[in-house]
BASE-164653 format. One record per residue (C-alpha): residue number from 1; residue in three letters; x, y, z. Coordinates in pm, 1 decimal, always signed. Layout:
BEGIN
ATOM   seq   type         c1         c2         c3
ATOM   NUM    ALA          X          Y          Z
...
END
This chain:
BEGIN
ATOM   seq   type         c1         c2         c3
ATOM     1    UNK      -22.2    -5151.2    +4435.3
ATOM     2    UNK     -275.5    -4864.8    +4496.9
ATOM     3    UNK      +31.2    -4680.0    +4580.0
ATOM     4    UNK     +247.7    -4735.6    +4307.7
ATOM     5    UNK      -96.4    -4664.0    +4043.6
ATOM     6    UNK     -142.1    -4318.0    +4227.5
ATOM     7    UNK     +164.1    -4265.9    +4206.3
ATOM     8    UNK     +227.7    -4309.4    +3839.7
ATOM     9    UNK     -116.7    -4132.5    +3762.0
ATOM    10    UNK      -28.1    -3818.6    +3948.4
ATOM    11    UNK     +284.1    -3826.6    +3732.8
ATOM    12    UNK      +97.5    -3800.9    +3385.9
ATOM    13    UNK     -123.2    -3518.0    +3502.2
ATOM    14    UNK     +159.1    -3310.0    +3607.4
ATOM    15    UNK     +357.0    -3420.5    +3260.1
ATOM    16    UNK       -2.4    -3332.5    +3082.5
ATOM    17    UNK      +34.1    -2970.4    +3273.8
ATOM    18    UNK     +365.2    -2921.4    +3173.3
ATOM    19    UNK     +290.9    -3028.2    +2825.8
ATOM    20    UNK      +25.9    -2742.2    +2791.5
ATOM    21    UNK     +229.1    -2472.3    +2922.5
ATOM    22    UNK     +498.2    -2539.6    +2643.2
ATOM    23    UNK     +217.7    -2527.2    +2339.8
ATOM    24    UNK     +123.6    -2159.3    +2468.6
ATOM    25    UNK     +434.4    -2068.7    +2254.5
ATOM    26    UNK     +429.9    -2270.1    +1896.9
ATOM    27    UNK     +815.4    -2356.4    +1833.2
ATOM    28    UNK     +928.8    -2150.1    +2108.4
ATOM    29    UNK     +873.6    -1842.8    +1851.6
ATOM    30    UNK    +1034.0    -1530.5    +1954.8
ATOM    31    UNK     +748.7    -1275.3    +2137.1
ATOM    32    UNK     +795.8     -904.8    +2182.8
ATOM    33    UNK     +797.7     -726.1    +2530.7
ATOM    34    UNK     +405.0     -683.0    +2511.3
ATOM    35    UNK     +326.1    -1054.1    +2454.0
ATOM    36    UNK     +234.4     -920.0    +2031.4
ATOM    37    UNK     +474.1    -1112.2    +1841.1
ATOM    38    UNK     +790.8     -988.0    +1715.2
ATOM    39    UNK     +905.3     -728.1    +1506.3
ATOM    40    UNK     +878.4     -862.9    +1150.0
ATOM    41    UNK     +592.5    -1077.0    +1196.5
ATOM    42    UNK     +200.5    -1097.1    +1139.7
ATOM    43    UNK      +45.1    -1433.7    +1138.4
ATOM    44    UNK     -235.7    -1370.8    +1067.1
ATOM    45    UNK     -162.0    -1131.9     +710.8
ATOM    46    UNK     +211.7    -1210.2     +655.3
ATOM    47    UNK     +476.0     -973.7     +696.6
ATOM    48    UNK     +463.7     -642.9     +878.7
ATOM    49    UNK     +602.7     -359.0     +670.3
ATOM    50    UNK     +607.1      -34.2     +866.8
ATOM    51    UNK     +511.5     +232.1     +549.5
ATOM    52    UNK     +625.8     +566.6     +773.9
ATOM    53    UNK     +404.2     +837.7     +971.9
ATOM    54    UNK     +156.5    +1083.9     +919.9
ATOM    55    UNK      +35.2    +1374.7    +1080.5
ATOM    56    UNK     -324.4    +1433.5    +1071.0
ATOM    57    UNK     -604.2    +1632.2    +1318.0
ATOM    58    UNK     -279.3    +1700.6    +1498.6
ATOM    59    UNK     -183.3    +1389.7    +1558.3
ATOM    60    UNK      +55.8    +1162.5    +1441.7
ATOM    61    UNK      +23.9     +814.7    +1332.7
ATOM    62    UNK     +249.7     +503.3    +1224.8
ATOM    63    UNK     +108.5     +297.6     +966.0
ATOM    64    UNK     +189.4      -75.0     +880.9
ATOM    65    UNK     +123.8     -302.7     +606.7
ATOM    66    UNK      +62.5     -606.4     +705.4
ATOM    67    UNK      +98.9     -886.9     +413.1
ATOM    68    UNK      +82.0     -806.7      +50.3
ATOM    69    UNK     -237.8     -572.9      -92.9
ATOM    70    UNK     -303.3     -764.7     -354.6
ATOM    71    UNK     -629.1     -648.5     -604.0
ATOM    72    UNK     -947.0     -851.7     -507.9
ATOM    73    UNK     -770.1    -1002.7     -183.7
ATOM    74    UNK     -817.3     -844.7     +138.5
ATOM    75    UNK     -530.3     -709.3     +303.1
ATOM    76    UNK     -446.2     -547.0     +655.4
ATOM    77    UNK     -281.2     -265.1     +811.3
ATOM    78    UNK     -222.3     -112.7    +1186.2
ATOM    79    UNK     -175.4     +211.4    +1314.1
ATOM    80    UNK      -46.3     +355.5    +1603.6
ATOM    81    UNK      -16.6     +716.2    +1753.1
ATOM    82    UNK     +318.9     +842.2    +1734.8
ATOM    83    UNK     +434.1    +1104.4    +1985.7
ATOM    84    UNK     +283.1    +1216.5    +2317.7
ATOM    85    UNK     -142.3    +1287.6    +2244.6
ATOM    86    UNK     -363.3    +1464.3    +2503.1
ATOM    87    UNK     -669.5    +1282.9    +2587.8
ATOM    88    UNK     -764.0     +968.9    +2485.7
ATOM    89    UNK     -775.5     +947.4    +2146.0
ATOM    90    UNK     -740.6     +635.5    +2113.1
ATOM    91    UNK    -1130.2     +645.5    +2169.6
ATOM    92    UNK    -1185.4    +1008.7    +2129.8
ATOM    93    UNK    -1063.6     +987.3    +1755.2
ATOM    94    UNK    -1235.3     +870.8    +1423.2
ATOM    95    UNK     -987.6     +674.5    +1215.4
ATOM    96    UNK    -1077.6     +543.9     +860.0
ATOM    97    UNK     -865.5     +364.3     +604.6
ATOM    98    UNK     -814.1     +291.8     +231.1
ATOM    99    UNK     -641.9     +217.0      -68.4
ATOM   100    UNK     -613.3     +377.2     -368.7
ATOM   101    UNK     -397.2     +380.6     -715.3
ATOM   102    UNK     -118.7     +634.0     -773.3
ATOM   103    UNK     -343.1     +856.2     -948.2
ATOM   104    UNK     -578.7     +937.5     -635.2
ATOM   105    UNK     -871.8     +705.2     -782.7
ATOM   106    UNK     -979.4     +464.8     -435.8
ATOM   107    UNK     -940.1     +132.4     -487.1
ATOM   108    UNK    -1177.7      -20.3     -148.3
ATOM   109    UNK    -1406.5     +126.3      +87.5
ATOM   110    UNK    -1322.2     +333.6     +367.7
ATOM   111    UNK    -1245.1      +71.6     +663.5
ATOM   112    UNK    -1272.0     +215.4    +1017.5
ATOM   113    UNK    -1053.8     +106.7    +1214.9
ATOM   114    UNK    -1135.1     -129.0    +1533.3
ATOM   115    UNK     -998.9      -58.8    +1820.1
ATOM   116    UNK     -693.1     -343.3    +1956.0
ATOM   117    UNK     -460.0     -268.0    +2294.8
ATOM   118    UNK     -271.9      +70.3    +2174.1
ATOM   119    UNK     -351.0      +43.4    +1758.6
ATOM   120    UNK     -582.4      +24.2    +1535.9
ATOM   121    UNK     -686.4     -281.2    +1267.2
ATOM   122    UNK     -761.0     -205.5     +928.7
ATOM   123    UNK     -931.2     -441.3     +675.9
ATOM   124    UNK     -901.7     -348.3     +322.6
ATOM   125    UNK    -1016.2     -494.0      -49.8
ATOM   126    UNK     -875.1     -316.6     -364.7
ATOM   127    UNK    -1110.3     -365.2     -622.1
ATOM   128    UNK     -966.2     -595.9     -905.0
ATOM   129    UNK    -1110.0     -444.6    -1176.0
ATOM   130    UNK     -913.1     -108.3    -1154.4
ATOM   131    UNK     -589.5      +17.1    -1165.7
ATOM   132    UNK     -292.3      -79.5     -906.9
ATOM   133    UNK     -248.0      -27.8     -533.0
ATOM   134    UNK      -40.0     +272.2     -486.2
ATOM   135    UNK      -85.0     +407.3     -129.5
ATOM   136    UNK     -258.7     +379.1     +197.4
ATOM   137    UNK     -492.0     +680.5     +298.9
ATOM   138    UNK     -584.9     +777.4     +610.9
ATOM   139    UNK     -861.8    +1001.8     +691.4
ATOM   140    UNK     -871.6    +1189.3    +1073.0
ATOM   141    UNK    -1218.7    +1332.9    +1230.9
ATOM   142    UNK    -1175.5    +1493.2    +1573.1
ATOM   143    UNK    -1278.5    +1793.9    +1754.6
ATOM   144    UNK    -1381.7    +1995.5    +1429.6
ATOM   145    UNK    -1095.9    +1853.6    +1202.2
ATOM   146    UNK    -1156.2    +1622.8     +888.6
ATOM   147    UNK     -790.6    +1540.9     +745.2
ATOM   148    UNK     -633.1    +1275.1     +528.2
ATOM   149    UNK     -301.2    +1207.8     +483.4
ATOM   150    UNK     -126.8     +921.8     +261.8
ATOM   151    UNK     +188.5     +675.1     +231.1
ATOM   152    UNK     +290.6     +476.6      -74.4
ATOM   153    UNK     +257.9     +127.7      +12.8
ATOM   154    UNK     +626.1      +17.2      -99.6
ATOM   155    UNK     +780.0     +143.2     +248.9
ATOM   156    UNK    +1013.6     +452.4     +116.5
ATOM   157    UNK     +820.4     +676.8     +384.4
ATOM   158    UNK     +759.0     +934.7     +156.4
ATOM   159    UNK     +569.8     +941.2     -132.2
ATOM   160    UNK     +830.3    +1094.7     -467.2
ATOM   161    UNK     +543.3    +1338.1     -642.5
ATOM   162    UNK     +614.8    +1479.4     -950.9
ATOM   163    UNK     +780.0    +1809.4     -972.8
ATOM   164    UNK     +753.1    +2117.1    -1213.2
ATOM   165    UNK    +1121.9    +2252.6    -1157.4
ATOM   166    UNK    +1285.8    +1918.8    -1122.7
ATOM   167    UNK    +1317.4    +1999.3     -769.2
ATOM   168    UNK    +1199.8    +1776.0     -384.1
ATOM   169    UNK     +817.1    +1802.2     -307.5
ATOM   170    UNK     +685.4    +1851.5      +54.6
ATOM   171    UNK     +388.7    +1901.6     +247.3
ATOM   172    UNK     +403.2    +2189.6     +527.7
ATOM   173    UNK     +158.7    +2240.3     +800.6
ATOM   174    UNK      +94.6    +2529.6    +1060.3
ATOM   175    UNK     +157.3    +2552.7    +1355.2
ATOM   176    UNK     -149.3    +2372.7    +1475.8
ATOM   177    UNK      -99.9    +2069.1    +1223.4
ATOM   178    UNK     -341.3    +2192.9    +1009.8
ATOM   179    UNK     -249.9    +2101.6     +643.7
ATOM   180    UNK     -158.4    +2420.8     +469.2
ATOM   181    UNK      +12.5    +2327.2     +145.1
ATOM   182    UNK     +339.8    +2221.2      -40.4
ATOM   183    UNK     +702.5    +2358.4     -114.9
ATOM   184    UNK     +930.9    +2267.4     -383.5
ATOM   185    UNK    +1312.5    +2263.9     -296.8
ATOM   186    UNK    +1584.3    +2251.6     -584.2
ATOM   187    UNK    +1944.9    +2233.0     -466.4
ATOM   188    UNK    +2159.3    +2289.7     -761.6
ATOM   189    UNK    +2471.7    +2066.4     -741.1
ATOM   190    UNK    +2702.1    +2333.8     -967.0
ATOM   191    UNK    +2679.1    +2598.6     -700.5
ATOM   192    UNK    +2538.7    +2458.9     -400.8
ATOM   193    UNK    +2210.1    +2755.0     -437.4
ATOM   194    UNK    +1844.3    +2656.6     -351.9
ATOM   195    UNK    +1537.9    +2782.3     -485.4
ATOM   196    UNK    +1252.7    +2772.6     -333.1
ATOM   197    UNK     +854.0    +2767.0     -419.8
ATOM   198    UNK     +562.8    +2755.5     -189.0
ATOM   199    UNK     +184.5    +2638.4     -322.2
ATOM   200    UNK     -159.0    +2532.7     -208.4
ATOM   201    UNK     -117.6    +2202.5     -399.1
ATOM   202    UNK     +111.6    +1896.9     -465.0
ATOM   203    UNK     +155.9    +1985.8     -834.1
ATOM   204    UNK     +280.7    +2346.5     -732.2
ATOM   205    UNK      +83.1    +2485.9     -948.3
ATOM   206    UNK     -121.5    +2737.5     -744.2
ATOM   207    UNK      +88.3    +2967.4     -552.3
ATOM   208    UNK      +53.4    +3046.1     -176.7
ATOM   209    UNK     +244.9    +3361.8     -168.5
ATOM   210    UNK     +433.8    +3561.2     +113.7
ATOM   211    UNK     +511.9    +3920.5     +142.6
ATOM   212    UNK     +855.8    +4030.3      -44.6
ATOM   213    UNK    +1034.6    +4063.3     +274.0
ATOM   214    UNK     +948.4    +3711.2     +365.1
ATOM   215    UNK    +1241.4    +3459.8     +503.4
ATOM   216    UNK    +1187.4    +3098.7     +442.4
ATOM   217    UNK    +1453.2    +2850.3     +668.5
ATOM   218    UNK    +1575.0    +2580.0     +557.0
ATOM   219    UNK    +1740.0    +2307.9     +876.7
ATOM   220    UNK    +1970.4    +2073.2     +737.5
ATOM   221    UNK    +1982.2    +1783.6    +1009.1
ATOM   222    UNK    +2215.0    +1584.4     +887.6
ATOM   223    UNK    +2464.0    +1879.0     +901.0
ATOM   224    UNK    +2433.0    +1948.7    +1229.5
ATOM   225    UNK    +2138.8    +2168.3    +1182.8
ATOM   226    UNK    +2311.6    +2413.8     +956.4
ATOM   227    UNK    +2082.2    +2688.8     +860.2
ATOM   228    UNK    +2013.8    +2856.2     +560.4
ATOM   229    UNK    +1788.1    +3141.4     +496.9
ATOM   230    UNK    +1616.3    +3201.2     +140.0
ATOM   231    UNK    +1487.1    +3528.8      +32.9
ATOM   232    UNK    +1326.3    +3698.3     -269.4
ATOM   233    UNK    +1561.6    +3699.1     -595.1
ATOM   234    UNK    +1456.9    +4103.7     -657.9
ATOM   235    UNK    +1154.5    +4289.0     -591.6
ATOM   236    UNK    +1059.1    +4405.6     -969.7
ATOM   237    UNK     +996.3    +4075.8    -1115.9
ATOM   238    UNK    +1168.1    +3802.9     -826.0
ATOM   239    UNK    +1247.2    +3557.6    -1164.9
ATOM   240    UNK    +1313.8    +3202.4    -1115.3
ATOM   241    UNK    +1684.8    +3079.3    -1282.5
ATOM   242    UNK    +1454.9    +2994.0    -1621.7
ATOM   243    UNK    +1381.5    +3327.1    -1623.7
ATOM   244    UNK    +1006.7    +3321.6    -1512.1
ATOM   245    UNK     +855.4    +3593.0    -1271.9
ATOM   246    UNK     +719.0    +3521.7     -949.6
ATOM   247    UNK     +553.0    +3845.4     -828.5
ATOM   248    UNK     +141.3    +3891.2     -836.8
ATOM   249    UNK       -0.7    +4150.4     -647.2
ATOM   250    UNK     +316.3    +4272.1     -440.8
ATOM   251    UNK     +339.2    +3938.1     -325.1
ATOM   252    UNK     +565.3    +3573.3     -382.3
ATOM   253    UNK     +607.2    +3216.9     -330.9
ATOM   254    UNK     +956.3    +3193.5     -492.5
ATOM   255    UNK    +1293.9    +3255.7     -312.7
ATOM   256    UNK    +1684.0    +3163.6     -306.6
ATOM   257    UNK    +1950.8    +3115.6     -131.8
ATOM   258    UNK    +2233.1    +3281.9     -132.4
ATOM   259    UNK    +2125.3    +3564.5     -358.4
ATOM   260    UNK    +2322.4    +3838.0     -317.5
ATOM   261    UNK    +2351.2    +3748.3     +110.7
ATOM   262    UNK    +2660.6    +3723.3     +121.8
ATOM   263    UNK    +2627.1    +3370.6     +338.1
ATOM   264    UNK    +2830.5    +3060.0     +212.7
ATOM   265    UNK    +2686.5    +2797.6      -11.0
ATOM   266    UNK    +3017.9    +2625.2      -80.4
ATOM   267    UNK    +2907.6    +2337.2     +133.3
ATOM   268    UNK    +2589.7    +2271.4      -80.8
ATOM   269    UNK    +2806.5    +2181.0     -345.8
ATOM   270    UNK    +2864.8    +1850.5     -523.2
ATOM   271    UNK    +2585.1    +1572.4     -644.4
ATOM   272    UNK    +2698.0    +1350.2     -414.7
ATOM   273    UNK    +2535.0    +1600.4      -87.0
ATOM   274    UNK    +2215.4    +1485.7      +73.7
ATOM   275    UNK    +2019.2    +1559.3     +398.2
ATOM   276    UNK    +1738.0    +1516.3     +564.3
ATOM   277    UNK    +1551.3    +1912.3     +613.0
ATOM   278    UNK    +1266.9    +2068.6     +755.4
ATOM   279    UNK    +1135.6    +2426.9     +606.9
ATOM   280    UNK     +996.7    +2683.9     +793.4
ATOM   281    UNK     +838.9    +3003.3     +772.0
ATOM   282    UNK     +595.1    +3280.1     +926.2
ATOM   283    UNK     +335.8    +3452.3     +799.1
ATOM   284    UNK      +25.8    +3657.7     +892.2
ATOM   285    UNK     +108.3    +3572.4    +1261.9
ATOM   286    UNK     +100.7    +3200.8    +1184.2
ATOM   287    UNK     +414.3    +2964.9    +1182.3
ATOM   288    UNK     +454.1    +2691.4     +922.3
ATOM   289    UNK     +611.5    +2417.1     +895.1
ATOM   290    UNK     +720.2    +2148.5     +668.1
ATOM   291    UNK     +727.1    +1727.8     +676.9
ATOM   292    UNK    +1073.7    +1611.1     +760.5
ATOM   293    UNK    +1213.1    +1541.2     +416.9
ATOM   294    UNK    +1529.1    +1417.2     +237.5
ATOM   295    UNK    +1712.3    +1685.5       -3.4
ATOM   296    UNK    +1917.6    +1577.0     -273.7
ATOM   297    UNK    +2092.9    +1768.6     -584.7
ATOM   298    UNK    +1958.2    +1853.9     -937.7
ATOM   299    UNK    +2240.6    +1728.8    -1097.1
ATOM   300    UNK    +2404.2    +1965.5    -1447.0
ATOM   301    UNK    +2598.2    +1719.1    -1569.0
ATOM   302    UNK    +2562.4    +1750.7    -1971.9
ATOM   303    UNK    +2363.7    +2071.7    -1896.9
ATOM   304    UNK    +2454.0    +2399.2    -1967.4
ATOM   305    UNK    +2558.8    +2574.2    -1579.3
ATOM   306    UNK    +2270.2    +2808.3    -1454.8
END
């Protein structure tokens, strides 16, 4: 009898231990290679919504909404560095985090980011007595830099800004990922010609100009890297196709392609052409370059041709 009670005890611990191994995963729920849980998933906020990346301090980061951001509620977000980093920046950096409306005003308080495995956790509360969340900012402090960089919070990657000519607006950066400024690229579908304008700001509105013998590239990935090289219009006034002049003090930020270059724009041509392009530039010694970015047509249907 002893027997036979040992026995049948021993067997309801070892059913108890197998018991508890199986609740370590709830439903049998799929787990990523790390142990975090899938791709997809948050628990804890809802779903994971991966907004794009950012370079910032010369680094570059991947930034994920986690859940909804809902006005008044308090949402999440992680970020990891994207690329190879020297160091350990992971400690070595400053990270801060926030939401504001499309209009730049900032919705919740700068959240700095703690510290989990290889990312970062953000908390974040948009007030809910302002306007709507529009994008996730995040601000950079290392060795000397202080930089902030943003992402709408809808997921396209890139944020669509605005632009004076009816053209694509970009950031660019030099060489050492310092911010530098914006372009503006219009691809005309009629003729398959770009133009071309370079500023200090977002709204293109104050110029950052090059000498007149400057050559802008433009890399067309999508086209097997296909280059094509913009230059100044003229050097008397350098007009835009609307007729306005781009030339103050000897100096420009606009230029075209072909021009009078001779090279081949035929393939440029149609509405239906689109690519994903990087610009690129020199000047004073320094390189420049711009945020990968996807190029598609002004369209002159019902217009009169340029």
């Amino acid at each position: 009898m002893r027997f036979l009670i040992h026995f049948l005890l021993l067997g309801l611990a070892v059913a108890a231990c197998g018991g508890e191994k199986e609740a370590k995963v709830p439903g049998g729920a799929p787990q990523a290679g790390d142990g975090k849980p899938a791709a997809g998933t948050a628990p804890d906020h809802g779903q994971a919504v991966a907004l794009g990346t950012v370079t910032a301090a010369g680094h570059t980061f991947a930034i994920t909404r986690l859940g909804a951001i809902v006005p008044g509620k308090e949402g999440a977000f992680e970020v990891t560095l994207a690329g190879e980093s020297k160091g350990n920046p992971m400690t070595d950096l400053s990270v801060f985090l926030w939401v504001e409306t499309k209009e730049g005003e900032q919705l919740s308080a700068p959240a700095k980011g703690d510290v989990e495995g290889d990312r970062w956790h953000f908390h974040a509360v948009p007030r809910a007595d302002a306007g709507d969340p529009f994008r996730a900012v995040l601000r950079v402090r290392a060795g000397g830099k202080d930089e902030r960089a943003g992402l709408p919070l809808s997921g396209h990657g890139h944020e669509h800004v605005d632009s004076p000519h009816h053209g694509i607006v970009a950031a660019f950066r030099g060489a050492d990922g310092a911010a530098a400024g914006h372009l503006e690229l219009k691809l005309h579908d009629d003729k398959g010609d770009l133009e071309l304008w370079l500023a200090k700001d977002v709204k293109i509105s104050q110029p950052f100009d090059l000498p007149m013998d400057a050559k802008i590239k433009v890399v067309f990935i999508d086209h097997k890297n296909r280059e094509a090289t913009l230059a100044v219009r003229n050097r008397e006034k350098n007009e835009d196709e609307d007729g306005t002049p781009n030339v103050r003090g000897g100096k420009t930020n606009y230029f075209i392609f072909p021009g009078d270059s001779g090279q081949d724009a035929s393939w440029l041509k149609g509405k239906e052409f689109q690519s994903i392009v990087t610009v690129s530039f020199e000047h004073a010694g320094r390189k420049y370059v711009s945020e990968e970015f996807a190029l598609v047509p002004h369209t002159h249907e019902g217009e009169e041709a340029h």
